[in-house]
Biotite code that builds the C-alpha atoms (Angstrom):
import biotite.structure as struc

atoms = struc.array([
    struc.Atom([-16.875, -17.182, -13.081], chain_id="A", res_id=1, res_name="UNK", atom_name="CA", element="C"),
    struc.Atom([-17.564, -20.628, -14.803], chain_id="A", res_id=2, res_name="UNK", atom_name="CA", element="C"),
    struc.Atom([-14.391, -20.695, -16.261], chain_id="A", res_id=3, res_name="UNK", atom_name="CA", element="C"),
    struc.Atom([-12.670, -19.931, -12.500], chain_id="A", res_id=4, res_name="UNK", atom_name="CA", element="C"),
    struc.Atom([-14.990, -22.473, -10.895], chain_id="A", res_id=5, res_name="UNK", atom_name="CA", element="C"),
    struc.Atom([-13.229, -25.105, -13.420], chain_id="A", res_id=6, res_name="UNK", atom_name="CA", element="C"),
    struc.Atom([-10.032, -24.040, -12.399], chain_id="A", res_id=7, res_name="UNK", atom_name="CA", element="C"),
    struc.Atom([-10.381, -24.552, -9.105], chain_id="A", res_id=8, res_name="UNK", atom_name="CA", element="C"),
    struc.Atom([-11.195, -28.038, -9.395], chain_id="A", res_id=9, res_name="UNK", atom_name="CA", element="C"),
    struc.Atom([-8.906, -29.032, -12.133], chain_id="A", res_id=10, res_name="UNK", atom_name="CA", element="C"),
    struc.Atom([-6.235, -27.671, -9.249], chain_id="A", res_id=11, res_name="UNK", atom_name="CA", element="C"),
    struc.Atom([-7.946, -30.019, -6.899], chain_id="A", res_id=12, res_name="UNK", atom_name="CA", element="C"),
    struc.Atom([-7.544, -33.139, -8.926], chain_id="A", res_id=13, res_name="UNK", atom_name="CA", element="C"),
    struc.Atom([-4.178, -32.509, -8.562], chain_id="A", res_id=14, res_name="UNK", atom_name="CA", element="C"),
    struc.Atom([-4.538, -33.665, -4.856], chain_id="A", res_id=15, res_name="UNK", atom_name="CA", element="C"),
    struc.Atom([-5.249, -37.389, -5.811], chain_id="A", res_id=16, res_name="UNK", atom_name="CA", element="C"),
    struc.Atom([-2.259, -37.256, -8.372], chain_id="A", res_id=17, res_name="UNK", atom_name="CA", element="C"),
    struc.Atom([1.229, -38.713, -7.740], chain_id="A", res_id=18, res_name="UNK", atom_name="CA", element="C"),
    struc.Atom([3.301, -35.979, -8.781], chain_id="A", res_id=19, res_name="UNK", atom_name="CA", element="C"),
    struc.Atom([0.841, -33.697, -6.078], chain_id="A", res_id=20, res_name="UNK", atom_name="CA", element="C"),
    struc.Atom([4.128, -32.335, -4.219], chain_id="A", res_id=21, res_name="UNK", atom_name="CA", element="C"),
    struc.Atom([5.223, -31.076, -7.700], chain_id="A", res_id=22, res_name="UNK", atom_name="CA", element="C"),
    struc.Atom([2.243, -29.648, -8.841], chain_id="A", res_id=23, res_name="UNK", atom_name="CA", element="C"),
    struc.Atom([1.753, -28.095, -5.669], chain_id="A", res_id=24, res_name="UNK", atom_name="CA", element="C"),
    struc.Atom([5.449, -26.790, -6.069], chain_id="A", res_id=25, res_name="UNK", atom_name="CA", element="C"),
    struc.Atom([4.514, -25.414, -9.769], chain_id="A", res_id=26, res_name="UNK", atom_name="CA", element="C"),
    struc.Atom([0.746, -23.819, -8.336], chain_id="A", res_id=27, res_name="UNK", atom_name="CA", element="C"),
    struc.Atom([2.666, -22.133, -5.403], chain_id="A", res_id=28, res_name="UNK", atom_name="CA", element="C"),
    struc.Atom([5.549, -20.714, -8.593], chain_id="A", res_id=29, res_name="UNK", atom_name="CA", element="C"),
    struc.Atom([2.397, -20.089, -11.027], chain_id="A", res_id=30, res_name="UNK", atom_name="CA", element="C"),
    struc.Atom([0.200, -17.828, -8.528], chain_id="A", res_id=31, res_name="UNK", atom_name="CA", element="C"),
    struc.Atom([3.331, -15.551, -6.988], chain_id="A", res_id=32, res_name="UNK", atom_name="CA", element="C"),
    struc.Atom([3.362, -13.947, -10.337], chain_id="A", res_id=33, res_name="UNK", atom_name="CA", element="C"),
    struc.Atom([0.127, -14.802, -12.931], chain_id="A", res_id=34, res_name="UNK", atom_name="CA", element="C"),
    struc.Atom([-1.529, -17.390, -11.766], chain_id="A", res_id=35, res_name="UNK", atom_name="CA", element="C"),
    struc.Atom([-5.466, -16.721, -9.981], chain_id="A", res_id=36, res_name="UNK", atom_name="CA", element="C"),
    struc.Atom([-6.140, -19.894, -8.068], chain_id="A", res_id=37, res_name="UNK", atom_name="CA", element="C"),
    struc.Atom([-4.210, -19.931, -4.529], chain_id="A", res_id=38, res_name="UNK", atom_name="CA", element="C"),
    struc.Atom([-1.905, -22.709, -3.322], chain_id="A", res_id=39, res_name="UNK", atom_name="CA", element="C"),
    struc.Atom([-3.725, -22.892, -0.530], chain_id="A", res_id=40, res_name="UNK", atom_name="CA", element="C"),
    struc.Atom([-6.488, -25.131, -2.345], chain_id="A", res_id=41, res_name="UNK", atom_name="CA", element="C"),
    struc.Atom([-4.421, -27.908, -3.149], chain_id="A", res_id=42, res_name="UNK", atom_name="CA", element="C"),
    struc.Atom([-2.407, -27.519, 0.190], chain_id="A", res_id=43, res_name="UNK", atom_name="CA", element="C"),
    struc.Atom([-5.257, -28.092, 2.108], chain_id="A", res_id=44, res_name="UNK", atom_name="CA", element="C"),
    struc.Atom([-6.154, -30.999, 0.169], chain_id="A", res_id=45, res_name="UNK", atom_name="CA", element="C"),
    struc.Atom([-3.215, -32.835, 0.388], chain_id="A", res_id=46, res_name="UNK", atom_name="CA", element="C"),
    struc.Atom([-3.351, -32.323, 4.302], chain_id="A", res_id=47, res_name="UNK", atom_name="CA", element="C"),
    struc.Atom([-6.363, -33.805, 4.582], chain_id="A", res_id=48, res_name="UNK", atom_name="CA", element="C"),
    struc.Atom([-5.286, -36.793, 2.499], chain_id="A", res_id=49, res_name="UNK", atom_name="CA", element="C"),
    struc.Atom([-2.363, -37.231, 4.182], chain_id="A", res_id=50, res_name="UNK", atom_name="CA", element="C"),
    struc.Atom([-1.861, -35.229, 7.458], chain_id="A", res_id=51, res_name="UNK", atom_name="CA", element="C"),
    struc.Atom([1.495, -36.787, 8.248], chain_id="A", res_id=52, res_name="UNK", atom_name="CA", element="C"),
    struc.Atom([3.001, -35.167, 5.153], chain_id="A", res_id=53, res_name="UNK", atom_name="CA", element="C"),
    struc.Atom([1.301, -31.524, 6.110], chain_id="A", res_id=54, res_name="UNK", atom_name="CA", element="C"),
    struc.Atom([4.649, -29.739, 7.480], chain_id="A", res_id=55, res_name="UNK", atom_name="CA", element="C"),
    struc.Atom([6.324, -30.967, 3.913], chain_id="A", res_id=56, res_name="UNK", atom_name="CA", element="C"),
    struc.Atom([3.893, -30.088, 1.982], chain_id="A", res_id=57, res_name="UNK", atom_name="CA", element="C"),
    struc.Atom([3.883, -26.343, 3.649], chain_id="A", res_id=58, res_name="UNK", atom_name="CA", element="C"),
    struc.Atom([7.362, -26.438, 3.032], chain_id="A", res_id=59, res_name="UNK", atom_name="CA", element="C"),
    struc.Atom([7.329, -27.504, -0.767], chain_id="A", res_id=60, res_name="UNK", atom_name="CA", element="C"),
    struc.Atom([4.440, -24.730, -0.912], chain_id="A", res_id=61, res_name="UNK", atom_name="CA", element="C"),
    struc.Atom([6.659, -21.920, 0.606], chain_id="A", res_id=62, res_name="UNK", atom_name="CA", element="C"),
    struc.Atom([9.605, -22.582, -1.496], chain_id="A", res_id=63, res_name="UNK", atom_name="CA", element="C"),
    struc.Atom([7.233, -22.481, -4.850], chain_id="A", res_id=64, res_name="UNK", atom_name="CA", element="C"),
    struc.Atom([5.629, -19.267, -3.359], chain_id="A", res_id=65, res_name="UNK", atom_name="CA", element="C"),
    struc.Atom([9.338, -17.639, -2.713], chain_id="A", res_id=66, res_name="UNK", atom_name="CA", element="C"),
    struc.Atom([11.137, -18.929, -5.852], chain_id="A", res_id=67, res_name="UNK", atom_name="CA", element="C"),
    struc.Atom([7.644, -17.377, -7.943], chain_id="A", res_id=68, res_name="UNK", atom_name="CA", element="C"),
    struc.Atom([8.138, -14.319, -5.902], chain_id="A", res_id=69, res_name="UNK", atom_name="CA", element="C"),
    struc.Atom([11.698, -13.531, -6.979], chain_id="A", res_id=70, res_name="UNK", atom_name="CA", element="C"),
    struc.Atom([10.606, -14.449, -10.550], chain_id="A", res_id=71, res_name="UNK", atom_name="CA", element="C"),
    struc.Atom([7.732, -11.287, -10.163], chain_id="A", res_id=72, res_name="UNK", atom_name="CA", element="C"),
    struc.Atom([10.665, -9.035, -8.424], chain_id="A", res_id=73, res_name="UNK", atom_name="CA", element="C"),
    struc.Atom([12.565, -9.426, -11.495], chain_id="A", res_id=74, res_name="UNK", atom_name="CA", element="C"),
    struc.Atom([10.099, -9.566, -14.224], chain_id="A", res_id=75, res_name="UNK", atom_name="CA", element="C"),
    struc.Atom([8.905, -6.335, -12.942], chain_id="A", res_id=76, res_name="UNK", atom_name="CA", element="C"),
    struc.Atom([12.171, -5.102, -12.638], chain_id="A", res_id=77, res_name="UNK", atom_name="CA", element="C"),
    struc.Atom([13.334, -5.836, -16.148], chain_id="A", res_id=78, res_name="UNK", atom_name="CA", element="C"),
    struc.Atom([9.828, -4.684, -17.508], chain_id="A", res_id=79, res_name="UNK", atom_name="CA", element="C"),
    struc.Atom([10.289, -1.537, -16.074], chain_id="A", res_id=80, res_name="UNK", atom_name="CA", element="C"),
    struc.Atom([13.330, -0.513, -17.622], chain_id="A", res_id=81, res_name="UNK", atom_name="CA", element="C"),
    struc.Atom([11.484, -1.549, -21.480], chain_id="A", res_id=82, res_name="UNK", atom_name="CA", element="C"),
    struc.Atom([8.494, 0.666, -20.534], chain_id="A", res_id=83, res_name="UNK", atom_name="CA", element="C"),
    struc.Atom([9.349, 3.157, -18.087], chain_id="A", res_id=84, res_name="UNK", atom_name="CA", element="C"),
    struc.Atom([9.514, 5.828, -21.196], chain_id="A", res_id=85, res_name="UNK", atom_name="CA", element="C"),
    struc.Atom([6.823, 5.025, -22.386], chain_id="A", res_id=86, res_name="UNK", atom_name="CA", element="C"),
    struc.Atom([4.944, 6.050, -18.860], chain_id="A", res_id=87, res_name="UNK", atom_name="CA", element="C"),
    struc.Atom([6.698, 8.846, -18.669], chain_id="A", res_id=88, res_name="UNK", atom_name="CA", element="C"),
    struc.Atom([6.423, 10.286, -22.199], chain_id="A", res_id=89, res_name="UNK", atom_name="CA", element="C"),
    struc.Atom([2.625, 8.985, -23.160], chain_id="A", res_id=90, res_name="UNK", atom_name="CA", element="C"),
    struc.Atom([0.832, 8.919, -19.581], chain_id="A", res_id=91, res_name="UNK", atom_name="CA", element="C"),
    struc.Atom([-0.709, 12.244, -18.264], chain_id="A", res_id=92, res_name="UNK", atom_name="CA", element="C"),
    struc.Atom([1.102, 12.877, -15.028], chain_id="A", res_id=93, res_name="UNK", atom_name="CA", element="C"),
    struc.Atom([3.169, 10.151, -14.992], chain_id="A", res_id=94, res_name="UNK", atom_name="CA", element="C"),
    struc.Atom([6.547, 11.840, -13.858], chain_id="A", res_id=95, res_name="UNK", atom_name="CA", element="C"),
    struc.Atom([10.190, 10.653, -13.085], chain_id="A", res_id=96, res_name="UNK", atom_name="CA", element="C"),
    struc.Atom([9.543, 12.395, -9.729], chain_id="A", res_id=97, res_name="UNK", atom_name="CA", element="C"),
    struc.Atom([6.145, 11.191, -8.951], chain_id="A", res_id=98, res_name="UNK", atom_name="CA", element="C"),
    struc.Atom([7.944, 7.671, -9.296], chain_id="A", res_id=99, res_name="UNK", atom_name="CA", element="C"),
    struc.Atom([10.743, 8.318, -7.256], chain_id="A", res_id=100, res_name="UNK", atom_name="CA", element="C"),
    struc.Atom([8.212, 9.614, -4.551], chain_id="A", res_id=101, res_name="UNK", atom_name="CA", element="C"),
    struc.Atom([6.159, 6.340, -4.522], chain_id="A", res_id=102, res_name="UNK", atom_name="CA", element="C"),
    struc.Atom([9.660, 4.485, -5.147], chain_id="A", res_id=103, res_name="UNK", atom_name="CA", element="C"),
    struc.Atom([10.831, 5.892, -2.182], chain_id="A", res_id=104, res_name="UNK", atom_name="CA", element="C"),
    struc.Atom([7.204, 5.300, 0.124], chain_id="A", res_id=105, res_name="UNK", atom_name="CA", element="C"),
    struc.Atom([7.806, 1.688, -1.026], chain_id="A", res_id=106, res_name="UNK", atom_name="CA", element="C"),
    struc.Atom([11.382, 1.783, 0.144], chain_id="A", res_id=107, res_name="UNK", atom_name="CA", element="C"),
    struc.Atom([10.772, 3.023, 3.368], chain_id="A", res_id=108, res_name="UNK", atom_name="CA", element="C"),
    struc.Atom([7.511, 0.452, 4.134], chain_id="A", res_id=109, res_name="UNK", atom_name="CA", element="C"),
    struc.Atom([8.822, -2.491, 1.810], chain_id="A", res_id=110, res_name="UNK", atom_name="CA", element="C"),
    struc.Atom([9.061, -5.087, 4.342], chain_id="A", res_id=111, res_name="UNK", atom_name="CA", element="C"),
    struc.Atom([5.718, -4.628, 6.215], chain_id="A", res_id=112, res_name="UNK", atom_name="CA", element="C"),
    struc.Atom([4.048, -4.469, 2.094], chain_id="A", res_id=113, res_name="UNK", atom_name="CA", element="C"),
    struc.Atom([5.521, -7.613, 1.296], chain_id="A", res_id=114, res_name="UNK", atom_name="CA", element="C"),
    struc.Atom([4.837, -9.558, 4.464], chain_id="A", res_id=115, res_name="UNK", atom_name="CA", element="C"),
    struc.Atom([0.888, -8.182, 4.296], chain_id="A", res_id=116, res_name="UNK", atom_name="CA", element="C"),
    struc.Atom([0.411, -9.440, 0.516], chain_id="A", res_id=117, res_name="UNK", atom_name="CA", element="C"),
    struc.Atom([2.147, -12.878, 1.749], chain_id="A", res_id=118, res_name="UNK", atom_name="CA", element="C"),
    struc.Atom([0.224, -13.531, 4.502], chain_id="A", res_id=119, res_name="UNK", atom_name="CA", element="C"),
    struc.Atom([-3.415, -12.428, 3.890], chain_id="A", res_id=120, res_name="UNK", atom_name="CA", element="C"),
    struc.Atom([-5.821, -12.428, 0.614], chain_id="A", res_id=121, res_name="UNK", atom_name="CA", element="C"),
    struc.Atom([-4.499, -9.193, -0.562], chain_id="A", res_id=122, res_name="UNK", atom_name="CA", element="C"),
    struc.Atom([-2.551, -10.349, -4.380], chain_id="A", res_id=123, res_name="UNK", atom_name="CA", element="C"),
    struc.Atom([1.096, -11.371, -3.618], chain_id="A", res_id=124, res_name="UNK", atom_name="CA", element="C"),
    struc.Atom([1.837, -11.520, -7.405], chain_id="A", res_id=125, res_name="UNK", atom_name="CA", element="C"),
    struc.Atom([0.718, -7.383, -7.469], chain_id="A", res_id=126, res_name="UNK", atom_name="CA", element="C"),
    struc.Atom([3.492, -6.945, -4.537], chain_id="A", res_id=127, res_name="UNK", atom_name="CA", element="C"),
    struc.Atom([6.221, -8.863, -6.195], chain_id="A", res_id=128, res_name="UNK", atom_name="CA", element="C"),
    struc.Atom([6.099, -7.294, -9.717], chain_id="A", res_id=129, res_name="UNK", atom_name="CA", element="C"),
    struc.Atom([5.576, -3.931, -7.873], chain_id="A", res_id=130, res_name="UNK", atom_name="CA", element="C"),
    struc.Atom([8.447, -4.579, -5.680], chain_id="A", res_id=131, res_name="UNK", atom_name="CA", element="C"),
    struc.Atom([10.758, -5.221, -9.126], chain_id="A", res_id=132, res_name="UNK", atom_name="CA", element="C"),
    struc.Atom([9.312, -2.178, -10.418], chain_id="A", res_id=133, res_name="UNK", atom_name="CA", element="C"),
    struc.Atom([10.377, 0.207, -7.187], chain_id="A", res_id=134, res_name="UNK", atom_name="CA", element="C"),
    struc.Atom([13.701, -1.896, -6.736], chain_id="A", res_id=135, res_name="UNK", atom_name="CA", element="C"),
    struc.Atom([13.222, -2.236, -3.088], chain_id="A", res_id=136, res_name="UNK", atom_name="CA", element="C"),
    struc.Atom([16.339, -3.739, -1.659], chain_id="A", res_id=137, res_name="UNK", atom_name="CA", element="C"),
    struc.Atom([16.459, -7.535, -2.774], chain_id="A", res_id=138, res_name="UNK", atom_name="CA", element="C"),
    struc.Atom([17.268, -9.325, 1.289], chain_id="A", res_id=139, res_name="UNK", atom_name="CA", element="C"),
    struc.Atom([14.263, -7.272, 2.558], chain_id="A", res_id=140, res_name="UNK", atom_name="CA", element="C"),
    struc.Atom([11.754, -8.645, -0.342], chain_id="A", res_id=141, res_name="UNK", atom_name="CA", element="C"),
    struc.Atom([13.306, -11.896, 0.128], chain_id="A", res_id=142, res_name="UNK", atom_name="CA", element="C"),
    struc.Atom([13.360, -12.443, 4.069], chain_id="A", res_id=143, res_name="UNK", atom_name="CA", element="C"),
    struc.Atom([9.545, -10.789, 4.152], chain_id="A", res_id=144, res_name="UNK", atom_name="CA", element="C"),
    struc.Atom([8.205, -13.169, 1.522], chain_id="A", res_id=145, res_name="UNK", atom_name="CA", element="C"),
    struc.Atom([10.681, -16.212, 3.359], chain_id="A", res_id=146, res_name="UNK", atom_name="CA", element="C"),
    struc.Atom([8.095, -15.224, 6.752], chain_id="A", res_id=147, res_name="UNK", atom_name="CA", element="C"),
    struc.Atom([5.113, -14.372, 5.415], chain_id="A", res_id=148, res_name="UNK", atom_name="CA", element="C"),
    struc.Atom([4.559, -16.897, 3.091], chain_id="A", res_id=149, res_name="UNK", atom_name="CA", element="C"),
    struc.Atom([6.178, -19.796, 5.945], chain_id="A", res_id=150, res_name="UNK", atom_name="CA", element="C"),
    struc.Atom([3.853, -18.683, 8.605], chain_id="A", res_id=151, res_name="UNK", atom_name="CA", element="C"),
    struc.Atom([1.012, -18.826, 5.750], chain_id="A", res_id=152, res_name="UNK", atom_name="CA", element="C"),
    struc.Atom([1.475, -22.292, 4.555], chain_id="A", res_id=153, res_name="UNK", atom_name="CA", element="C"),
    struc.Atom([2.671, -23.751, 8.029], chain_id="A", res_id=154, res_name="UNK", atom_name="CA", element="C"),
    struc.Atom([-0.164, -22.311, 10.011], chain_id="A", res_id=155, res_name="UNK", atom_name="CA", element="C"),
    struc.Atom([-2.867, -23.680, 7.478], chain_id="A", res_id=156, res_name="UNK", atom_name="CA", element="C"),
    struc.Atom([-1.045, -26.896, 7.378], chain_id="A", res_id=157, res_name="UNK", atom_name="CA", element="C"),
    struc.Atom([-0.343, -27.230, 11.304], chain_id="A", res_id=158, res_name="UNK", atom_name="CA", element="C"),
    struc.Atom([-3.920, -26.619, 11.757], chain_id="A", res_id=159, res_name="UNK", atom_name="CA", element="C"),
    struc.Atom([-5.643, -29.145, 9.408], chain_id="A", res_id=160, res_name="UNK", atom_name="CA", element="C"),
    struc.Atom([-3.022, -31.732, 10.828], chain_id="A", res_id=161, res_name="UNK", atom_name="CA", element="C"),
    struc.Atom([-3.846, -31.368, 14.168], chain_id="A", res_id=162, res_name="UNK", atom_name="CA", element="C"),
    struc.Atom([-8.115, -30.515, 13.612], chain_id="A", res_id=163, res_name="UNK", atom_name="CA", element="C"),
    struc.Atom([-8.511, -32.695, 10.198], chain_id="A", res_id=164, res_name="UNK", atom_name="CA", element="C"),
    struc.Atom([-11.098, -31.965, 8.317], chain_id="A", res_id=165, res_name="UNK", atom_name="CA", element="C"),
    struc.Atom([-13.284, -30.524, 11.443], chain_id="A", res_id=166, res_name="UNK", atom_name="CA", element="C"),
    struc.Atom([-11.264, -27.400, 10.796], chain_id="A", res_id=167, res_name="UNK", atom_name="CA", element="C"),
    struc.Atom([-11.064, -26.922, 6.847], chain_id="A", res_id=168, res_name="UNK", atom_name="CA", element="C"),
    struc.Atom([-14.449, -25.260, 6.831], chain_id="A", res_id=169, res_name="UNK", atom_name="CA", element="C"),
    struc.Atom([-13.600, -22.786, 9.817], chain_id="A", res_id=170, res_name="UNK", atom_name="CA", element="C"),
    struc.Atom([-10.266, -22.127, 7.713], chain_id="A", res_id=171, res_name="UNK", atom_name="CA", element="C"),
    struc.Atom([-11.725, -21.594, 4.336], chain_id="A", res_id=172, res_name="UNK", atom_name="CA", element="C"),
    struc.Atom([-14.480, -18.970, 6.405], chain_id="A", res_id=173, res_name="UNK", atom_name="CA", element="C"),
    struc.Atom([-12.367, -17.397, 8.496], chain_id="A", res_id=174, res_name="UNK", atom_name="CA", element="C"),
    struc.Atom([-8.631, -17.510, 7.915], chain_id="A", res_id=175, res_name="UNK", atom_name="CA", element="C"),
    struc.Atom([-8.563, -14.534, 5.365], chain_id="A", res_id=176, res_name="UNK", atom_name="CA", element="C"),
    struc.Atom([-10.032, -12.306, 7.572], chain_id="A", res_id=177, res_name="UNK", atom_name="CA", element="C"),
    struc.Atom([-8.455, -13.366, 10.407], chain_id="A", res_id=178, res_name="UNK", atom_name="CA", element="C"),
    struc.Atom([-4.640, -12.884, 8.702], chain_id="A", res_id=179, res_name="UNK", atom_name="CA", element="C"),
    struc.Atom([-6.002, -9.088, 7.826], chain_id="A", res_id=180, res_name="UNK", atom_name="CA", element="C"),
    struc.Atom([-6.972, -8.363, 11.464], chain_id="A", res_id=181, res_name="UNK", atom_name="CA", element="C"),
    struc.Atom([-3.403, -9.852, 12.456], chain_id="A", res_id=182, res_name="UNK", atom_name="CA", element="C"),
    struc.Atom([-1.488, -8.070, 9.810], chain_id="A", res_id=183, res_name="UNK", atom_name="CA", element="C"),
    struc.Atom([-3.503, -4.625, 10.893], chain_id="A", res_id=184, res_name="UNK", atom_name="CA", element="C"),
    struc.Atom([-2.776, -4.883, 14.509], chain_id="A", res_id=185, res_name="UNK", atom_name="CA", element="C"),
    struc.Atom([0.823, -5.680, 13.631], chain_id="A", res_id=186, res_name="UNK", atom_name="CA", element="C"),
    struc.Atom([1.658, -2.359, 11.382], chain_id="A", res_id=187, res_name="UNK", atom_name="CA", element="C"),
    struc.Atom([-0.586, -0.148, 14.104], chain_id="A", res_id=188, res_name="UNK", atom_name="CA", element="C"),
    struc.Atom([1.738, -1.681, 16.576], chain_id="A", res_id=189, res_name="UNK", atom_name="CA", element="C"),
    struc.Atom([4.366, -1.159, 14.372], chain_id="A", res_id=190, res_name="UNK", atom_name="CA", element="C"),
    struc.Atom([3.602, 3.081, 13.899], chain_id="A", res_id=191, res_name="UNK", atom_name="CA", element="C"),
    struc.Atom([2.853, 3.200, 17.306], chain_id="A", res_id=192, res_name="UNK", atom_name="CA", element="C"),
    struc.Atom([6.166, 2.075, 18.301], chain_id="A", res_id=193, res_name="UNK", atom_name="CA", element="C"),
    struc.Atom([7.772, 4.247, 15.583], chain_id="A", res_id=194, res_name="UNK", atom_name="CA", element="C"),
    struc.Atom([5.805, 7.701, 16.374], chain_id="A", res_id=195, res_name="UNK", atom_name="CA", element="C"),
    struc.Atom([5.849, 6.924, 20.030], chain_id="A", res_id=196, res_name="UNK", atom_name="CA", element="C"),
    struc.Atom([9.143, 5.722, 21.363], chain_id="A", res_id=197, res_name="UNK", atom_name="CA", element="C"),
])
């Protein structure tokens, strides 16, 4: 926990730093597929330094978060083809079929997974190596990661550039659970339109 708590502020240092657009850049790369500290840290703070540069700075943190998501789609693609053997030959119940079942679950509900892990707490970096993994179709993981993660960043920054710092408390509190209440309502509205049209 220590050793997290460090973390976090060495990220936050970053803020006062001149390269801060590129070390947000390499954060937002870094956390799509290993990485435990959130872009979102240093993106706030470099709103709040300079609140004319929010909108680019949500931008520069969007394109790290996409470009680090296609590097976990095809990390966890290639892995999979080293290792899948292993799982199948070595894990109890671990079964070509059971893998084309989930494969195909995944398929089916790719885009609204993706767009949930990019735009609330749950892991993004779990989603993209999965998504590698199940070889969902490439444009779908790409356009729902190109959304989710935009309307991440950009909200966060649009807010703290309009509200300052009045608002970065209320964010920090509240914007996690807020994003999981959105993204709920949005697949229930989703199967209701599906089951019910």
């Amino acid at each position: 926990m220590f050793g997290l708590r460090r973390l976090y502020d060495w990220v936050l240092a970053w803020s006062e730093s001149r390269h801060a657009r590129l070390a947000l850049f390499g954060l937002a790369v870094a956390e799509a597929t290993f990485f435990p500290v959130p872009p979102d840290v240093l993106l706030m703070a470099m709103c709040l330094a300079r609140p004319e540069a929010s909108l680019a700075c949500a931008f520069v943190s969007t394109t790290g978060s996409v470009s680090g998501g296609i590097a976990g789609y095809f990390i966890g693609f290639g892995l999979w083809q080293v290792v899948a053997d292993f799982f199948y030959t070595w894990i109890p119940g671990f079964t070509p079929e059971g893998f084309a079942r989930t494969q195909a679950l995944f398929e089916q509900y790719g885009f609204l997974t993706v767009f949930t892990a990019g735009f609330t707490p749950i892991p993004y970096k779990i989603i993209t190596i999965c998504s590698g993994v199940f070889g969902i179709n490439f444009p779908v993981f790409l356009l729902a990661s190109v959304i989710s993660r935009g309307m991440r960043f950009f909200l966060v920054a649009g807010l703290l550039k309009r509200y300052g710092v009045a608002v970065r408390s209320w964010i920090e509190r509240y914007f996690n659970l807020l994003s999981l209440v959105f993204v709920a309502l949005l697949v229930a509205g989703f199967f209701l339109v599906r089951y019910f049209h």
